[in-house]
C-alpha positions as CSV (number, residue, x, y, z in Angstrom):
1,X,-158.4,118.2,-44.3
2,X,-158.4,120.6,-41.3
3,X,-155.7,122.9,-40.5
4,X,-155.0,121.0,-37.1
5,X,-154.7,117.8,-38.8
6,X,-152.4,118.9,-41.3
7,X,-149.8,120.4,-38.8
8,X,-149.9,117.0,-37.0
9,X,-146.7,114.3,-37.8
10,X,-146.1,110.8,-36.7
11,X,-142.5,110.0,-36.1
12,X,-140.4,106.9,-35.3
13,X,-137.0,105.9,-35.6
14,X,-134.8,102.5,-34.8
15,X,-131.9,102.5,-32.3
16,X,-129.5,103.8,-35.4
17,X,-131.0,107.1,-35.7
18,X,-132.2,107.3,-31.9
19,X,-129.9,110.9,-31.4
20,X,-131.0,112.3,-34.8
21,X,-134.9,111.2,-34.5
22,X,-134.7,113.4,-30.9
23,X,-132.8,116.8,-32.8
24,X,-136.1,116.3,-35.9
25,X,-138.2,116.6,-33.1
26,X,-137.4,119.6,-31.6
27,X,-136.6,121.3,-34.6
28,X,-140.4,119.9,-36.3
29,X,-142.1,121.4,-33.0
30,X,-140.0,124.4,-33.8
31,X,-142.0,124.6,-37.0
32,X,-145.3,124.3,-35.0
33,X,-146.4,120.8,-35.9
34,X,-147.6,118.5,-33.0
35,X,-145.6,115.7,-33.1
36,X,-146.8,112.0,-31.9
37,X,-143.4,110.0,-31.5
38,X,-143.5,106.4,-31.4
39,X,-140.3,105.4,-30.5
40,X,-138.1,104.0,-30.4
41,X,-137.0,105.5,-26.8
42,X,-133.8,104.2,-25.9
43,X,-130.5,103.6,-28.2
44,X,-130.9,99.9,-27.6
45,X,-131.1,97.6,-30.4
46,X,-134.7,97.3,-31.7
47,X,-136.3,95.7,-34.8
48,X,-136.8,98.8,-37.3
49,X,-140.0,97.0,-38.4
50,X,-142.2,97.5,-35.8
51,X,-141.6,101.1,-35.6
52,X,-142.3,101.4,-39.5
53,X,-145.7,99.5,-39.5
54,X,-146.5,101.9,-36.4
55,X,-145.9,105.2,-38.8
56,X,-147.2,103.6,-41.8
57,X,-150.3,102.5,-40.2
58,X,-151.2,105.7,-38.8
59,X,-151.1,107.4,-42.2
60,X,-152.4,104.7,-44.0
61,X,-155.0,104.9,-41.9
62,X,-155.3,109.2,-42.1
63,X,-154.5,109.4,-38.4
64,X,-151.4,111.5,-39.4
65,X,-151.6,113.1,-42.5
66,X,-147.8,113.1,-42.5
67,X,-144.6,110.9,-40.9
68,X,-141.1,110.8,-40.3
69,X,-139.1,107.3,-40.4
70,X,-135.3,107.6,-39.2
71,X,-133.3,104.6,-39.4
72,X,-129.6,103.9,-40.3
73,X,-130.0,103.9,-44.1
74,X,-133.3,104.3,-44.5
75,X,-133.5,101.5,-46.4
76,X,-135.4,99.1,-44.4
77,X,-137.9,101.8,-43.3
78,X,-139.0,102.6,-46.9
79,X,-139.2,99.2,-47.5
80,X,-141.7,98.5,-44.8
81,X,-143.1,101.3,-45.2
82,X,-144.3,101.2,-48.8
83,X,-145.5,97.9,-47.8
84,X,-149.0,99.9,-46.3
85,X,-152.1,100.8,-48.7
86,X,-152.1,105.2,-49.6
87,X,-148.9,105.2,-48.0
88,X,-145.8,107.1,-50.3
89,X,-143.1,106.9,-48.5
90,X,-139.9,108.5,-49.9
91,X,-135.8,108.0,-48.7
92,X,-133.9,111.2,-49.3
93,X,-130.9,112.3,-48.7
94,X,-131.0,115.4,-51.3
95,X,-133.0,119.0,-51.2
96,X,-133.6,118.4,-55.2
97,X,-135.3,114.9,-54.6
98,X,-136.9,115.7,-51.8
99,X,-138.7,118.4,-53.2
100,X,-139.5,115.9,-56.3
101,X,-140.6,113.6,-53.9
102,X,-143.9,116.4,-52.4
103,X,-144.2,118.1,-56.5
104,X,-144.7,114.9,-58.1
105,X,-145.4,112.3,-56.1
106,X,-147.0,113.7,-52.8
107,X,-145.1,111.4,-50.4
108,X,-146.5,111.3,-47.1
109,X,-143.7,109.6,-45.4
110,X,-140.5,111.3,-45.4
111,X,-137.5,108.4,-44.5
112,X,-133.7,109.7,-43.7
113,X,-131.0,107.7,-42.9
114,X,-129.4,108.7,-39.7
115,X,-126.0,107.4,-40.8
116,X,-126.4,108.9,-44.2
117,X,-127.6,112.9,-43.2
118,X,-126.3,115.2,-40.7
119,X,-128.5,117.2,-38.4
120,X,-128.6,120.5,-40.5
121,X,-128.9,118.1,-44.1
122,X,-132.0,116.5,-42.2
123,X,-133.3,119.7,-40.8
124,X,-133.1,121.3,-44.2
125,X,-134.3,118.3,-46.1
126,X,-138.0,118.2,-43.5
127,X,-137.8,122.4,-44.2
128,X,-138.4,121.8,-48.0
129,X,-140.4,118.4,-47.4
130,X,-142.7,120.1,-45.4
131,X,-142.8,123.4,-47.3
132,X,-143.3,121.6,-50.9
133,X,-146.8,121.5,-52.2
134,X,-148.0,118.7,-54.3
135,X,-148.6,119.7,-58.0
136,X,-151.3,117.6,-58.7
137,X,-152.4,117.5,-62.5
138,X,-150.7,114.3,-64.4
139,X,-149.4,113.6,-61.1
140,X,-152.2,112.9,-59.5
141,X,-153.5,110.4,-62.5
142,X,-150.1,108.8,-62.1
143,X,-150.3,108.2,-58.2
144,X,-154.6,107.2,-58.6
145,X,-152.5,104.2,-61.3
146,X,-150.2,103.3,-58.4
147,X,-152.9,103.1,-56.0
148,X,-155.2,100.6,-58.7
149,X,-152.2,98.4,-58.9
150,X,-152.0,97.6,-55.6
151,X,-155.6,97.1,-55.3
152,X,-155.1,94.2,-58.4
153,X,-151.3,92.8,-57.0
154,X,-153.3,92.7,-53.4
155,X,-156.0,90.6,-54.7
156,X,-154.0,88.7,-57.6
């Protein structure tokens, strides 16, 4: 992967987390990542599942190497999320599992809850997300086993 791909992030929020998805940005481009934000754009009431699939597409699909889904919970983000092939989406709301979420199980798809987290928890949350290298080793065997399974639920 080339350095300008890796510094590049996908972001998209619902109506919930509208004002929080807008203070990530800034702060992400503060951090010198090129962000491609795919909405939502306005506080009014959206369906959170279309701008899921948008994130998770794109880095199911390696056009982003990394995302950002904001929604109230962050429930229904994960959810959809998860849903896509390669994609490991992970709903924080803790420095201890978010770095947990990089070491051991490479999540490329970081989800906060804009109800749940605070501006400076968020900020410091994508901080250690971003900062967090994945450990690889058993790990890796243990994510290759997720990725198999899918293939054989997919097809089953």
């Amino acid at each position: 992967m080339n350095k300008d791909k890796e510094r590049k992030i996908v972001i998209g929020s619902d109506h919930a987390a509208f004002d929080l998805k807008e203070k990530v940005k800034k702060f992400v481009l503060e951090l010198n990542y090129k962000i491609n934000d795919i909405g939502t754009f306005t506080k009014e009431s959206i369906n959170y599942v279309d701008f899921g699939k948008k994130v998770a597409q794109a880095v199911s699909k390696k056009e982003y190497p990394m995302g950002i889904l904001l929604c109230g919970t962050g429930i229904g983000m994960s959810i959809t999320a998860n849903r896509f092939s390669g994609v490991r989406a992970a709903l924080c709301s803790d420095i201890f599992s978010v770095k947990m979420s990089r070491k051991h199980n490479d999540s490329n798809i970081l989800v906060l809850g804009g109800r749940v987290v605070g501006d400076i928890l968020a900020f410091e949350l994508i901080k250690v997300w971003l900062e967090t290298p994945f450990d690889g080793g058993r790990h890796l065997k243990r994510i290759m086993k997720i990725d198999d399974s899918i293939k054989v639920f997919s097809q089953g």
